[in-house]
Structures are given as C-alpha cells and as structure tokens.
N, C-alpha and C positions, 0 to 999 in steps of 0.2 A: 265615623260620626254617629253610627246610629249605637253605637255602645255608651255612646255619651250618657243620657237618662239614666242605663241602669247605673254605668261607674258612679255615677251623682248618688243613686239612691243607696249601693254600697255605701262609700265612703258616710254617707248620714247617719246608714246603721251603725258600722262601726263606732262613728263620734255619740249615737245613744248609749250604746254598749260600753265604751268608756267611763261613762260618766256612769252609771249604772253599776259596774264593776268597780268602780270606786266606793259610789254611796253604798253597796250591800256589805263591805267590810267595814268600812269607818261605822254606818249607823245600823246596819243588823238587817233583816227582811223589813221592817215594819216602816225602816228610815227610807225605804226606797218608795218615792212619792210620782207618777208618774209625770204632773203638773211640775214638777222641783228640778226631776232626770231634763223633760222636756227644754226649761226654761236652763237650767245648766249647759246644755248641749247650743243653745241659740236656735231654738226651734219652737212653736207653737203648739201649744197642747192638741191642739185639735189633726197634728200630721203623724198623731201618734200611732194609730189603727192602719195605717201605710204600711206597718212597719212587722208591729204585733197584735196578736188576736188581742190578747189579755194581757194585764199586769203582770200574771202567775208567767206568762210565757217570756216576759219581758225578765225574770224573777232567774227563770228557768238559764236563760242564755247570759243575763248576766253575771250567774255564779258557775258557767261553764266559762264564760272569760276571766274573769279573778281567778280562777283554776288554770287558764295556760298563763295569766299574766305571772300569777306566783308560782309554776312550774320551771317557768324561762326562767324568772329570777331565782331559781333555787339551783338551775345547771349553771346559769354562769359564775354564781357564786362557788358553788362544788367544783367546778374546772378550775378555779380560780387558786381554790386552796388546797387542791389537789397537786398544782405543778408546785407548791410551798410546803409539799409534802405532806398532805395529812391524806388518811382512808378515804375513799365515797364516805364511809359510814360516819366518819367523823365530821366530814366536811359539810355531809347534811344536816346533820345537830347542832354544830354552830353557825350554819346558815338560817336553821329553823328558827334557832333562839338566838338571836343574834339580837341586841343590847337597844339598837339599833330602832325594833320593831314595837318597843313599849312605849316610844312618843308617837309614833304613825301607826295609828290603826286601818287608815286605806290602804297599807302594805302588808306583808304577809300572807297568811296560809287562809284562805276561806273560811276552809273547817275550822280554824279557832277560834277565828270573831263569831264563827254562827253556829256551832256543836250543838249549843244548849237548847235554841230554837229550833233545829232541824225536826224534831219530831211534829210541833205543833202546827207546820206547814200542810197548804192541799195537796193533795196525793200527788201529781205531777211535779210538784217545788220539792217535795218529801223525797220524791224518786229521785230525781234529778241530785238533789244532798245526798244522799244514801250510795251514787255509784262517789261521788267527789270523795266521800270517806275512805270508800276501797279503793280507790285511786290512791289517794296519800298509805293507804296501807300498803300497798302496790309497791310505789316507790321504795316505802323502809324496807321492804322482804327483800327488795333487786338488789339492797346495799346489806344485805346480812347473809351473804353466800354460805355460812354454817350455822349459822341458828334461824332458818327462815318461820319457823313456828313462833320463836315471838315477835312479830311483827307489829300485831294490834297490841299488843303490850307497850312497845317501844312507842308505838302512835298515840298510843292513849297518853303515854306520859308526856310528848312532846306537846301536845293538843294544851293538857290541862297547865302543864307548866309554863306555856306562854299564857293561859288565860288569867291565872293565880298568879303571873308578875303583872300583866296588865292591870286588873281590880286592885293591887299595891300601889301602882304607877310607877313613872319613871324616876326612882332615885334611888338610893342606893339599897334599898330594901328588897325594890322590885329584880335590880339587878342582880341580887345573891341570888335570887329564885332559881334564874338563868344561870347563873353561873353553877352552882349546886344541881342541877341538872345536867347540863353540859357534862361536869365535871364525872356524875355518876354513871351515866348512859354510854360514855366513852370508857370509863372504869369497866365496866358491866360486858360489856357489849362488842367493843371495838377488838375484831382479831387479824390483824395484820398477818399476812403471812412470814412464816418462819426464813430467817434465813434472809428474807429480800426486806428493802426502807416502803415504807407506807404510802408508796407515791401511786399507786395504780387505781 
C-alpha cells in the first residue's frame, strides 16, 4: 500500500510525457504549451511543478520519449520486414520513410519534425537534441556493417527526405520523394551478403 502515491505519481508522469511526446513532433518545441500538455493529460496546470522543474525539462524528457516511442516503432517494423526478407538496412529506410508518416506527424522520427529548430533551443533542450541526432546516427551505422563512415550521410538524407515530402504533403508528389529515396539509399547502400537471401 504505501507504493501506492508513488505508482500514482509514475503512472501521471508517464500520461504527461505522452502527451508531450506527442505534441513536440506534431507542433515542433514551440507547440508544446505546458497549460495545453497539462489540460490534454486531464490534469491541472497548477500539478505541473510536481512533476518538472521547467518547461525546458519537460521539453527535455519529452523528446527523450518520442525517441524510444519512434525507436520501438522503427524495431518492430525492421523485424517485421526483415522475416519478409529484406536487410536491417533496408528495412530501416522503408520504415523511416514510410508513406505512412506524411499524414501523421505525431509519428515518426523526432529529429525530423525538429532538425531545423534544434539549434535555436536552450542549451539543455539543445543537448539533449544533439545526443537524439547521434542516436539516430547510431542506429544507421549498426545497419551499414561495411560502409559505417557514411552514416550521417545516410541520416542526413533520411531526415531531410521525410521533411521535403512533408512540406509537399500527402499525395502523390510528396509520395515520389519517398519513394525516390527509398529507392536510391537502398540502390546506394544496401549490401547483402553474398551468396546468402537478405533475411538477417
């Protein structure tokens, strides 16, 4: 019983964090209001200092959640098309860019709803952006076992290629982006090992 409180006060944070990792990819840093996070969540503005010092901290954890939420969804997709036979490397590409993600912008990769702003953030939200970048760099390198030096290459083009079908939108213009990406990155890129099918 006496775990009870904190489980309560968990489970709150969590449903802040939610809602927060939501709003920082749909509407960018600037859209995350904490009056808006608050009242989304079913909580009072005033329970908010409970919880986090600052906005910036609030800023901070919530784009460390959008980074495991769209990490988890980028494994189970990659496992997914991986037993339907395609590379890791491929199966990340068309998870990243996947068709999918040009009507939902609360989905997807952090860094591409918020690349462009990460600089103009306070040093803490700034830091905190800055390891998430190398993090998604991270990823592309674990999936390029022979060419690990272009990695922020391979990220750079995924990053701006979703952001450049986004600003087109969802129809079929924004779609060729993706797909003409897709299409090049795995031309480029993708080196199955000899001899064995592209299932590993």
């Amino acid at each position: 019983m006496s775990r009870t409180p904190n489980s309560r006060k968990e489970e709150t944070h969590a449903r802040i964090l939610a809602v927060a990792a939501r709003a920082i990819r749909e509407r960018g840093y600037a859209g995350v209001g904490v009056a808006d996070v608050m009242k989304e969540a079913g909580l009072t503005h005033g329970g908010f200092y409970a919880h986090f010092a600052s906005r910036d901290a609030l800023l901070v954890e919530a784009l460390e959640q959008a980074g495991r939420d769209s990490f988890d969804a980028v494994v189970r997709n990659t496992e997914r098309r991986s037993r339907n036979g395609a590379s890791p490397f491929r199966a990340l590409v068309e998870t990243y860019l996947a068709d999918g993600l040009l009507g939902s912008l609360e989905a997807g990769c952090p860094v591409a709803a918020l690349c462009a702003d990460m600089p103009r953030q306070e040093p803490t939200v700034r830091d905190a952006s800055a390891r998430r970048v190398q993090r998604l760099i991270a990823a592309v390198q674990a999936r390029l076992p022979e060419s690990p030096e272009v990695a922020s290459v391979v990220a750079g083009t995924l990053v701006g290629s979703l952001q450049l079908a986004r600003a087109i939108g969802d129809n079929p213009e924004g779609r060729a982006i993706l797909s003409q990406a897709r299409k090049t990155l795995v031309q480029q890129y993708d080196r199955p090992a000899a001899g064995r099918p592209n299932t590993h």
